[in-house]
N, C-alpha and C positions, 0 to 999 in steps of 0.2 A: 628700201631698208627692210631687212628679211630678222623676224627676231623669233632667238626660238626661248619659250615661255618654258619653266619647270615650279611646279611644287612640291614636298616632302613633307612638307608639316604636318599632314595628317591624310589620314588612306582617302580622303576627297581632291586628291593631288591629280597630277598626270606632266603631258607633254603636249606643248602645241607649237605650232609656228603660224605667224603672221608675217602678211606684207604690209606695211602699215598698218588700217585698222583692219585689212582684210584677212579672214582667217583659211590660213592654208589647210593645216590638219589641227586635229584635235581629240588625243587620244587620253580617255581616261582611267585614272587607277583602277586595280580593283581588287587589291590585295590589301593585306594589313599595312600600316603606315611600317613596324617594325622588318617588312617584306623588303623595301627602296634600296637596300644596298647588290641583291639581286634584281629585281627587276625596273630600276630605272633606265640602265641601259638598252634594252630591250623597249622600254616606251620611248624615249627617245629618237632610238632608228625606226621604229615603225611612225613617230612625229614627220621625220624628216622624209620616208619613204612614202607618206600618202600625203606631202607635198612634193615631191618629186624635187626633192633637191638635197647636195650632202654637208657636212659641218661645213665646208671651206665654205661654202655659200651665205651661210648665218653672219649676219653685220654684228649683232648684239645680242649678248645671251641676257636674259631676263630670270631671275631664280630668286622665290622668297626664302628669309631671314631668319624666318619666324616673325613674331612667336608661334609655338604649339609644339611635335615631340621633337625631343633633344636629339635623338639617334637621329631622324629622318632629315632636322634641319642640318647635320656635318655631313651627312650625306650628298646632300640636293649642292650646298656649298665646296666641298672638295669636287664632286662632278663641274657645278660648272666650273670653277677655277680652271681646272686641270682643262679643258676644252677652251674655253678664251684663252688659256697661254697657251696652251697648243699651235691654235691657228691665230694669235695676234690679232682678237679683238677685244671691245670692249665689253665691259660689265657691270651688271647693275643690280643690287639686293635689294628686294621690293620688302617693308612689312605689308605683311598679314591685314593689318589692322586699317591701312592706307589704302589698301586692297580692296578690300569693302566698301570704305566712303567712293572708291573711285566705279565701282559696280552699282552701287547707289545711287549715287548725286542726286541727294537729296535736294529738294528745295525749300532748305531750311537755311536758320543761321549757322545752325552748329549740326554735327553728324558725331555721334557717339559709337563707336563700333566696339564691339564687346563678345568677347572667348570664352569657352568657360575655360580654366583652367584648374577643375576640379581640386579637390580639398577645401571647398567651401570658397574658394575666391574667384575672379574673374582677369582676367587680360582685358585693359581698358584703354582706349585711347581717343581723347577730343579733338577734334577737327571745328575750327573753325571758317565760316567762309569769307572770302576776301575779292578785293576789286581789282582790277587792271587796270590800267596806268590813263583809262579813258573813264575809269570810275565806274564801269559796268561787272556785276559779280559772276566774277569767273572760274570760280574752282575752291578748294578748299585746302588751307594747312594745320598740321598740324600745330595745337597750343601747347607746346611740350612734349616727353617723352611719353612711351605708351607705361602705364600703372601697373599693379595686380593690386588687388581689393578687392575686399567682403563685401558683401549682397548689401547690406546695412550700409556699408560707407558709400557705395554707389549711389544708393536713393539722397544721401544725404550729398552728393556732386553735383547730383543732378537737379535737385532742388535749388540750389546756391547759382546754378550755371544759368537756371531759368532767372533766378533776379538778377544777373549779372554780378555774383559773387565769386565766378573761376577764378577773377582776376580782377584788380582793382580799376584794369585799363581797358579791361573787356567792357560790353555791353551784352545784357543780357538780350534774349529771342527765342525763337521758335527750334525747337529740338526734334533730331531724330535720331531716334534708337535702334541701329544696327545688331540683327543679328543671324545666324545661316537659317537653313530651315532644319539640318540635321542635328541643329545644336540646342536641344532641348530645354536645359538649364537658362542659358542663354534667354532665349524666348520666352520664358517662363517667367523670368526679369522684366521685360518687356512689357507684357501682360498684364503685370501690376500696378505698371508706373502709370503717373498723372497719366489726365485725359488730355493733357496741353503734349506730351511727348506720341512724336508720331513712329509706333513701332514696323519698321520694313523687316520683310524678311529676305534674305539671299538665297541663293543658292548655292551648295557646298564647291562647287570650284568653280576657282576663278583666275584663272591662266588668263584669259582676257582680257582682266583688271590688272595682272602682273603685268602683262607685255606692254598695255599701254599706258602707264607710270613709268618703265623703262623706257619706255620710247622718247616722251619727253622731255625726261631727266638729259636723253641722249641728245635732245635738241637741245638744252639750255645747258649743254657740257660739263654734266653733272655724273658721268657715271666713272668706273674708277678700275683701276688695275686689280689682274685676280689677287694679287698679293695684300691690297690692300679691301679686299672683299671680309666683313665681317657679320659674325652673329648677332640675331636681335632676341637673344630669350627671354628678358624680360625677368623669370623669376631664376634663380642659379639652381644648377643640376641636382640632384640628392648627394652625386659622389661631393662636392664643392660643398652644400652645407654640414654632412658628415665627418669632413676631414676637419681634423687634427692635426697641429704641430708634434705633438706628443706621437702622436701615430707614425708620424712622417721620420720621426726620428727615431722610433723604433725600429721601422723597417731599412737603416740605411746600419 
């Protein structure tokens, strides 16, 4: 199973291919995130050319969702669309935030993974861990969708997540705090919280963690047609909070 990996979210992006967990190539960004519409094809072919293999080869494209920039994530999404319908494979939109916990795996109860998403707030998303069907803990889901939230409302999640106040059905545990190493604000977060929250740092790309989230989703027949491939941005665009009905009918 040959998957080839993209991110656009932000200029820690690139292009990789694996065979299952084995990594073919692994070619990374190095341009601005605003750049991806010019050079992703271009990383791309060079993914696939220093694995020696061409798109009809690739079983399953792997491409996150976001969150992070708006431009890079309809980029990274109409590329692969347009390539799994091309060559009639399948497709899988990894978030960002999923990404993380799976580059982590943590050995906690819960994995908090968190973005900045500058203007004073955060891209947040809880991850709980869970059992298999033998009762042994094996991986992590999400307890809900991913957030945006201020610094403030965060420490106050987190506090509540440690008594087991996420949720009435949750139990509360042991916490880790997700966050990259180029993402300052982020980290900075980290740094402050309890001594009970254990702060990991990542590293800025993670096509490794994308491919294999797609991968298993691919085992557990979970991935989906390019048509039905969508955005995860979490907060809505400037143009979308600016518009106007009033606007919208002036200009018709």
């Amino acid at each position: 199973m040959r998957v080839l990996a993209i991110d656009t979210t932000s200029e820690y992006g690139g292009a990789a291919v694996y065979s299952q967990d084995v990594c073919l190539s692994h070619i990374q960004n190095e341009e601005p995130a605003s750049r991806y519409a010019v050079t992703l094809f271009d990383l791309a072919d060079r993914a696939l050319a220093q694995a020696g293999v061409g798109f009809p080869d690739i079983d399953l494209y792997a491409v996150s969702n976001g969150p992070g920039s708006f431009t890079g994530i309809r980029v990274g999404l109409a590329a692969a669309q347009g390539w799994a319908k091309a060559f009639r494979r399948p497709i899988k939109g990894v978030n960002l935030l999923e990404a993380m916990v799976e580059r982590a795996h943590p050995a906690t109860d819960w994995a908090v993974a968190v973005l900045d998403a500058r203007r004073g707030e955060y891209f947040v998303g809880f991850y709980r861990r869970v059992a298999d069907a033998a009762g042994h803990q094996s991986g992590f889901e999400a307890a809900g969708p991913g957030q945006l939230v201020h610094a403030q409302r965060l420490n106050t999640m987190l506090e509540a997540l440690s008594q087991g106040g996420q949720c009435r059905t949750f139990s509360g545990g042991t916490i880790a705090f997700l966050a990259r190493t180029h993402d300052l604000k982020a980290r900075s977060l980290g740094e402050s919280l309890s001594q009970d929250v254990v702060a990991i740092d990542l590293p800025g790309t993670l096509l490794e963690a994308i491919a294999g989230v797609a991968l298993r989703a691919f085992e557990r027949g979970e991935t989906s047609s390019p048509d039905e491939l969508d955005a995860c941005y979490i907060r809505r665009s400037d143009a979308e909070m600016n518009w106007r009905p009033s606007v919208a009918k002036a200009g018709n």
